[in-house]
C-alpha positions, -999 to +999 in steps of 0.1 A: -662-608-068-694-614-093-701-646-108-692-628-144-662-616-128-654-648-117-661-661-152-642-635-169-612-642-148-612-682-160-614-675-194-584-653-193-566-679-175-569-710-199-541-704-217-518-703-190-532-736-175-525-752-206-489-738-209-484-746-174-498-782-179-472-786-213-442-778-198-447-802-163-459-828-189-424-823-207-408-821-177-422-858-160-400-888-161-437-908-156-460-914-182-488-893-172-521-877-193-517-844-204-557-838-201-553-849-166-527-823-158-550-797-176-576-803-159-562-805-122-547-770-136-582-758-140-592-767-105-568-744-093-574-719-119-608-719-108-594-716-073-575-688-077-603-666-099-625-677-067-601-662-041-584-631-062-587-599-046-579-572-072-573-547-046-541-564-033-523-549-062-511-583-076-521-592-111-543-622-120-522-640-141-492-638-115-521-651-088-529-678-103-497-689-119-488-705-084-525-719-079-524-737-109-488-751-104-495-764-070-527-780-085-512-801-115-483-812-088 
């Protein structure tokens, strides 16, 4: 994938990072950032728009909705 496509793919996925990060923050019986959690999310958002391969019929946002939960865990 491009650089821009790679790019594009992040931007799109923001959103769900931070939803992702808001209901595990909810969701912890520790007292724990929420910035933190949002930004380990965006590790693995970044992760995911690095390894997606359009062609395997999946859709990005179902991808990375498993990337970025196993990086804020």
């Amino acid at each position: 994938m491009t650089p821009t496509g790679v790019a594009s793919l992040i931007s799109e996925g923001r959103a769900l990072v931070r939803a992702l990060a808001l209901r595990i923050h909810r969701g912890l019986p520790v007292k724990v950032d929420l910035e933190d959690l949002i930004a380990y999310g965006e590790l693995g958002l970044a992760e995911a728009a690095r390894d997606f391969d359009p062609e395997q019929g999946a859709q990005f946002s179902t991808f990375a909705y498993y990337r970025i939960r196993g990086a804020i865990y």
